[in-house]
N, C-alpha and C positions, 0 to 999 in steps of 0.2 A: 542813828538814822535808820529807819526800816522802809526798806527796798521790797517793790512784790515785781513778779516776773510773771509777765500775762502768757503763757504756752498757748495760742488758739490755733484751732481749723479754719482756717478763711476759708472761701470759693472766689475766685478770680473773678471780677466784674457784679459778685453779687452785692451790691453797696449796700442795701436796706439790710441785708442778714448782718454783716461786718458792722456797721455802726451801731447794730442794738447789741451784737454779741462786747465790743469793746467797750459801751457805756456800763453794759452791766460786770463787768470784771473791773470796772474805775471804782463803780459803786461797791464791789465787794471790797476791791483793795481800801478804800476809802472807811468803809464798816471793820475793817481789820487794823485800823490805824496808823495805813501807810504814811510816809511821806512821800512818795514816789514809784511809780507802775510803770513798767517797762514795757514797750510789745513790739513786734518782729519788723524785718526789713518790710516795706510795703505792703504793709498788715492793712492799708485802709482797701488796696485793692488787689489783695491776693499774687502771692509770689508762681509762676513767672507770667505777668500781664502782655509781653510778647508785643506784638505789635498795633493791640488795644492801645499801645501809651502814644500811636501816630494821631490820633482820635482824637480832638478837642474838645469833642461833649465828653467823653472816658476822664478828661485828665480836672475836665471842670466838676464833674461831679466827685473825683477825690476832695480837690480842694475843697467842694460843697459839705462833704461828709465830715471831714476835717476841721471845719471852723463847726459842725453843729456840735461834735465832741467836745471840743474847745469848752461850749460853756456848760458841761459837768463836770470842771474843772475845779468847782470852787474847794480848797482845801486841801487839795495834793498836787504835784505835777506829774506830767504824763508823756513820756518818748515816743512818738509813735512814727514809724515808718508810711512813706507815702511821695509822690513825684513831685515836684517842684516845678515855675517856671521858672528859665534862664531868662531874667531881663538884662542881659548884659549885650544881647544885641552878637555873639561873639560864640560860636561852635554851636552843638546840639542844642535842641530848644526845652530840653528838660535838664534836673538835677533828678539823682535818687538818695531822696533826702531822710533827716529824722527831723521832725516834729516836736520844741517844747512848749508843751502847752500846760499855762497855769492859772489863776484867778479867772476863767471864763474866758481867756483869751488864747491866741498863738504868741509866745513870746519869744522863740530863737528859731530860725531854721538853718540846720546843720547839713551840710552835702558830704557825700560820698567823694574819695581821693582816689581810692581805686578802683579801677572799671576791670573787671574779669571778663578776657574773650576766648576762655579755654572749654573743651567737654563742653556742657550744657550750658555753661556762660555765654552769654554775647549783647553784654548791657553798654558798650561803647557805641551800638547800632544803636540808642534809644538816650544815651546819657550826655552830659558834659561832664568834664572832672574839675574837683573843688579845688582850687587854687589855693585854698587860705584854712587855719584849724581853729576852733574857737572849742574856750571851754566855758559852761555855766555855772551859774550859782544856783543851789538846788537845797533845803535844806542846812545851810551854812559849811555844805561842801564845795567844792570848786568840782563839777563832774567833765570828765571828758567824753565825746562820746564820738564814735566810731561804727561805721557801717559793716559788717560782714566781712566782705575782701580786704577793709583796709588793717586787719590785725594779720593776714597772712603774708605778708613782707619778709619772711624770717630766713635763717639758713646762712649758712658762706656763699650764698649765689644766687640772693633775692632777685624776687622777676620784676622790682620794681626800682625806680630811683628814691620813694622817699620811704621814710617811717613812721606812719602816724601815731603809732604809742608814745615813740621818742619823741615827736612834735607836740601832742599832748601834755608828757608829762616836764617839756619846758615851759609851757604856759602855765604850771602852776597846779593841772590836775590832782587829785585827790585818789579819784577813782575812776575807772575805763568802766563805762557804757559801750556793750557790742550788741547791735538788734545786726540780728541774721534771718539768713532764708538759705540755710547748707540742708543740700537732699541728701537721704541715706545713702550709705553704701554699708556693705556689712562691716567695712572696719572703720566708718567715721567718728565715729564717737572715739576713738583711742585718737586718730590724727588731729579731731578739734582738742582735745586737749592737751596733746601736747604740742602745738600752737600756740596755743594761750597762755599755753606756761611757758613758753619762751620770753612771752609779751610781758607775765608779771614780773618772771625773773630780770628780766631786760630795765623795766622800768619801776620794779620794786611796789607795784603798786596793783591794790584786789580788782577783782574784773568780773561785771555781772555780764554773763554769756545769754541770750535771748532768740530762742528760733523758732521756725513755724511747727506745728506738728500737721497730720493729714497729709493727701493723699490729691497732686493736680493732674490728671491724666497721668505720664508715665512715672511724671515724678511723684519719689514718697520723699517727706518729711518724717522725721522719726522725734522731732522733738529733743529730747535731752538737755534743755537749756540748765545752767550753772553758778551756781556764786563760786570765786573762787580766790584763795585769800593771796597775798602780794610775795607767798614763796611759790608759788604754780600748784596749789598745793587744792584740789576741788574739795568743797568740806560738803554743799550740799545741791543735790541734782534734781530734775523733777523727772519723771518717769518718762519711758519711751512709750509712744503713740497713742497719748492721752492728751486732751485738753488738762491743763493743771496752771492754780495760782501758784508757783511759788513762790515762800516768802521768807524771807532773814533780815537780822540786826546787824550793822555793821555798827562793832564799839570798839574805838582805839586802833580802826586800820580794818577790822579785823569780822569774819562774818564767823554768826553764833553755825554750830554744827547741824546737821542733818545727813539724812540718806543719801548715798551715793548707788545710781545705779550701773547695772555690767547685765550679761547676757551671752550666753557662746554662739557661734558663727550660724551655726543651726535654726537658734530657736529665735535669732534677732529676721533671719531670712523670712521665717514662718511668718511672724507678727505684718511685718512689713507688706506680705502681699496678702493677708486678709485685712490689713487697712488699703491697699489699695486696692482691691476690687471693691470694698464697701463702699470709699470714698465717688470709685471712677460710677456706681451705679447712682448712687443717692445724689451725686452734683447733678448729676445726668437727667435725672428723675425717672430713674425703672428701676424693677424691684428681682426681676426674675432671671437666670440664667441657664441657655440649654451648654450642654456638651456631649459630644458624643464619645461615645463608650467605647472602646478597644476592647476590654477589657486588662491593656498595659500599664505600665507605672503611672505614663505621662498622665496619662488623663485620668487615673484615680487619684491620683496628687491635686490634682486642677478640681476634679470633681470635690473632696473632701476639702480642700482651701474653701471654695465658693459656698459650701454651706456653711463652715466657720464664718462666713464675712455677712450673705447674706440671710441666713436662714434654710434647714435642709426641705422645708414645705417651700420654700423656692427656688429650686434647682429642680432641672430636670433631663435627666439624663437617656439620650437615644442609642441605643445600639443598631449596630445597621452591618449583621453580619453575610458574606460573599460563601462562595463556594472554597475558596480559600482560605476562611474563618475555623479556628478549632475551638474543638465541643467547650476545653477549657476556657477559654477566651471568653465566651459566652458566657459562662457559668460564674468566670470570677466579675465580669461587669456587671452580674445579677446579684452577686453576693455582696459588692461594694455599697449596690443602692441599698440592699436590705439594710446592712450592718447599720448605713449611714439616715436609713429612715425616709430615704429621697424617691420620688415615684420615677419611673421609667417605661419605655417605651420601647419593643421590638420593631424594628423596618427594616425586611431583608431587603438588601440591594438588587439580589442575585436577574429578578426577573428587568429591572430598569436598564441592569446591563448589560444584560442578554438582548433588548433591544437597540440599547446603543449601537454594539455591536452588529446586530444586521444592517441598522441604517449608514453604516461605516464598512460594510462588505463591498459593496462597488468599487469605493474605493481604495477601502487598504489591499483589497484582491484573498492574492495567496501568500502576502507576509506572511513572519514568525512573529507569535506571541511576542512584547518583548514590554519594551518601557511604555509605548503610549496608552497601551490596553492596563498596565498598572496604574497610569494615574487617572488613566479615565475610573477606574470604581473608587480612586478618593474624592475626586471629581464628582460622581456622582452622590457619594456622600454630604461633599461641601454643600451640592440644589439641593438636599433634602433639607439638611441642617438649617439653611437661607431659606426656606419656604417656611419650614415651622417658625424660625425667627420673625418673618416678614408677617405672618400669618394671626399670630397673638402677642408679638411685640415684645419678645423677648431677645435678649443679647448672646448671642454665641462667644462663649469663651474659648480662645484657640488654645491648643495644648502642649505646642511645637517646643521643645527646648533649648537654647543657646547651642547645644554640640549641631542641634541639628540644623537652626537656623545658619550657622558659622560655614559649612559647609553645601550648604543646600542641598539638606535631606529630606527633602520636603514638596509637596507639588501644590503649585500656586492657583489659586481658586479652589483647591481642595483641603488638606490637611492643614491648608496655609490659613484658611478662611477665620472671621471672627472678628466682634469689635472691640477687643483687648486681648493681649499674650499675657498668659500673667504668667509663665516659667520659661521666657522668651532670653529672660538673663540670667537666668540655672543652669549651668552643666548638668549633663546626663548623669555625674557621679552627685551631686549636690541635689540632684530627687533623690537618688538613692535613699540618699540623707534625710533629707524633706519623708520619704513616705515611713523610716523607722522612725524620727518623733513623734509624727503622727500617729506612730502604733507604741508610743512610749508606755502605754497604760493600760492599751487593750485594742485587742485588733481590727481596726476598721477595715486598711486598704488589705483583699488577702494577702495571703503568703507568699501566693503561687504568683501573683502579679508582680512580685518584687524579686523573687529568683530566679524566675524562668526568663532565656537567652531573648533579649528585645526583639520584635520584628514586628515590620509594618502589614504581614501577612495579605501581600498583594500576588503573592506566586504559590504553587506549593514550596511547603519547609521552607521558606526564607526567612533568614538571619538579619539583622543588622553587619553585622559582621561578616556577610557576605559582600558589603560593599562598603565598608569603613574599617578602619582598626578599632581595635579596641578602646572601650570608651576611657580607662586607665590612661592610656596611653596618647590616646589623641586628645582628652579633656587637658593634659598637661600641655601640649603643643601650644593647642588652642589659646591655654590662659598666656603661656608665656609671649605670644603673638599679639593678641588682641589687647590683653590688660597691658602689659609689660613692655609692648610695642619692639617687642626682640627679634633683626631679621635672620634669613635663613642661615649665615655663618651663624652668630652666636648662640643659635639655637642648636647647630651640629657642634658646637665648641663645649656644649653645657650636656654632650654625649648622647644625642637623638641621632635617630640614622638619618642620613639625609636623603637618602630617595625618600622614604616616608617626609620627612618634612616638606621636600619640595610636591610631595602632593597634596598633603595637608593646606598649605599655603597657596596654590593655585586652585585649591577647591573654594577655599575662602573666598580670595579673590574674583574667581569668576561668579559665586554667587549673588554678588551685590545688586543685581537688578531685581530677583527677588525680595532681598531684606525691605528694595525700597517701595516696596508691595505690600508688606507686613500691617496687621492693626498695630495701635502703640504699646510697645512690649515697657511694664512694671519695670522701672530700673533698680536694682539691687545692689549690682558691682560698682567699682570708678572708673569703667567702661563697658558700658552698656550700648547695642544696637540703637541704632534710631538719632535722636539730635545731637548726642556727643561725640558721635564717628560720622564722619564726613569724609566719605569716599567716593572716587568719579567709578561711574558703570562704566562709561568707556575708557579702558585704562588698558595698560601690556604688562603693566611692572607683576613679577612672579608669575604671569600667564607664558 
């Protein structure tokens, strides 16, 4: 039997791109002499459709898309991921279904057993759960087929009561069909398979793994879909963040070999957020991005990603230096654009906030300099940045980083401002990282932008470090808090001081009214800002 594994880009809600992109990879697999094409969880209407699937013109035109597919069916069959109605009169009004479609028709439709409402999950808001497992005939195999979530059942302390593999493979299964829609994180690709390979080992049986690749606002797809033979054993993979057919022979159980891909924590990061800035412009329909120039890590990271994604003739880069700006600073965000070939633009702030400030003397009187006069010239930075944006239509990229979003290092309508974070779920040490591969070969971002002690240079000589720990030290706090969800004893148990923790942790905490102010920050980690943390702003706990 030869199996092809459709890897595509959908766009959520674009129906007309989706169904011509899926007839023509049926017609390749078809001209390759499949028996059988595989494609992702809700591949007709783009993963995650969110509250589109309340919509009954939304849910009619999948269906609509889905019987037209149907009849270029002749000669192979086809899995395709897509919603279903519940006519059972009886819970949610959908299924999140797969799709077999064969001879020009729809011939099985198979629902989802497990509803995921964890992190970025919350498809029990939108679905009913499948009561019942069925397997097909496909080819003179018996195939099972399995939704995403319902192969992660596994472990001494499953989050579920049932097991769809095992349910599967007493009906008779041959082989596990999985259409998925699992977004990146830097280390999913090692969790999904060893997942899966508990599934084969479990059930002795190969398992063709199927996911989206692209990029839907904050979520990335990274692709990696998989044959994988019935000892957990992956023989052959399709590439990360690429559309790709691929395709294998299963003879005697068993799939013929190919490439297996890997990638280290670094360079999987990189990819992932110049597919998602490309993806978040091009669904969007714009082409251009400003950012404004520090001349710091942050934003020659950001800077040098956005030309990787969208082209360095469109990016374009503002610097907007203060009386508190040094000469270096300037000089390395002029050298960034050169190296990088991107045009740019000087806009001293100095005289905009020399105004501010008098129309602000009545009132602040004879205060001291202090915090409001620093975020008013980020402030004033953010109306320049939103005026060039508003002005020629281009998208401000925010530069802000997870240590500092975490915290709230950050001042909101200024440095906060943009309509995407694209290193919003990067530690301050993981740019580090980010700006030496990006000089793996030859130096784009300077030198001096990556050695020299951070500062937001809103005062004379300030430091980062004059109002945080060090990013060492706090980015470990950080992860083991946020990602790890470790409170303030285990974190002084695991030998952190605890004054530092508990301020660590109430800076956290009090920042949340910000975060929920942020554009939508690229998710990276398996806990990222934004719809997978769900926290109340008005809260006491750690304050």
């Amino acid at each position: 039997m030869k199996i092809a594994i459709a890897q595509l880009n959908l766009h959520v809600g674009n129906f007309e791109s989706n169904q011509d992109k899926i007839i023509q990879y049926i017609k390749s697999a078809i001209n390759l002499g499949n028996d059988l094409v595989v494609f992702p969880e809700l591949a007709i209407c783009g993963y995650p459709p969110r509250d589109f699937l309340e919509f009954n013109d939304f849910i009619e035109k999948c269906i609509s898309s889905i019987q037209s597919i149907a009849k270029e069916t002749k000669g192979i069959a086809v899995i395709l991921g897509g919603p279903s109605k519940n006519e059972t009169g009886k819970g949610k009004p959908l299924f999140n279904s797969a799709y077999v479609l064969s001879n020009g028709k729809i011939q099985e439709v198979i629902s989802k057993t497990l509803l995921p409402t964890y992190d970025i999950f919350d498809e029990y808001r939108y679905f009913e759960q499948s009561r019942g497992f069925k397997v097909v005939e496909i080819g003179g195999k018996s195939i099972g087929v399995a939704i995403c979530e319902d192969l992660w059942n596994i472990g001494n302390n499953p989050l579920y009561n049932q097991t769809p593999a095992i349910e599967l493979k007493e009906l008779g299964a041959e082989i596990i069909i999985n259409i998925s829609a699992s977004p990146f994180s830097y280390n999913q690709d090692t969790e999904r398979k060893k997942v899966l390979k508990e599934n084969a080992q479990k059930t002795g049986l190969p398992i063709v793994y199927c996911n989206h690749v692209g990029a839907q606002t904050e979520l990335i797809f990274d692709g990696g879909s998989f044959f994988m033979n019935s000892n957990g054993t992956v023989i052959k993979q399709s590439s990360f963040f690429n559309e790709e057919l691929l395709v294998s022979d299963l003879t005697n159980g068993e799939f013929s070999k190919g490439e297996v891909q890997s990638g280290s924590k670094v360079q999987l990061i990189h990819d992932a957020l110049v597919m998602g800035i490309k993806d978040y412009f091009k669904k969007l329909g714009f082409k251009k991005a400003i950012v404004g120039l520090s001349g710091g890590i942050d934003s020659a990271v950001t800077f040098a990603l956005a030309g990787r994604a969208l082209g360095y003739d469109n990016i374009y880069g503002v610097l907007m230096p203060s009386e508190y700006s040094s000469n270096h600073s300037i000089d390395d965000a002029k050298q960034l654009s050169e190296n990088l070939g991107a045009p740019y633009e000087i806009v001293s702030i100095e005289e905009v906030y020399s105004t501010y400030n008098e129309k602000l003397k009545p009132l602040f009187k004879d205060l001291p300099f202090g915090l409001a006069e620093e975020n008013l010239q980020a402030r004033t930075r953010g109306v320049l940045l939103m005026a060039i944006s508003n002005k020629f239509g281009h998208i401000v990229l925010n530069t802000s980083n997870k240590s500092e979003a975490a915290v709230g290092y950050g001042t909101l309508y200024g440095d906060m401002c943009g309509g995407l974070s694209v290193l919003g779920d990067v530690y301050k040490t993981e740019v580090f990282e980010l700006a030496r591969y990006i000089n793996r070969e030859s130096e784009i971002i300077p030198e001096n932008s990556i050695v020299k002690p951070p500062s937001a240079e809103l005062r004379p000589d300030q430091k980062d470090s004059d109002s945080l720990p060090d990013y060492d030290v706090l980015d470990k706090v950080l992860f083991e808090y946020i990602e790890n969800r470790k409170g303030p004893k285990e974190l002084v148990q695991m030998g952190l001081d605890e004054s530092l923790v508990n301020r660590v942790l109430r800076m956290v905490n009090s920042s949340e009214y910000k975060r929920y102010q942020t554009p939508p920050i690229l998710r990276i980690s398996h806990k990222a800002f934004g719809m997978g943390r769900r926290m109340p702003i008005v809260a006491k706990y750690l304050l």
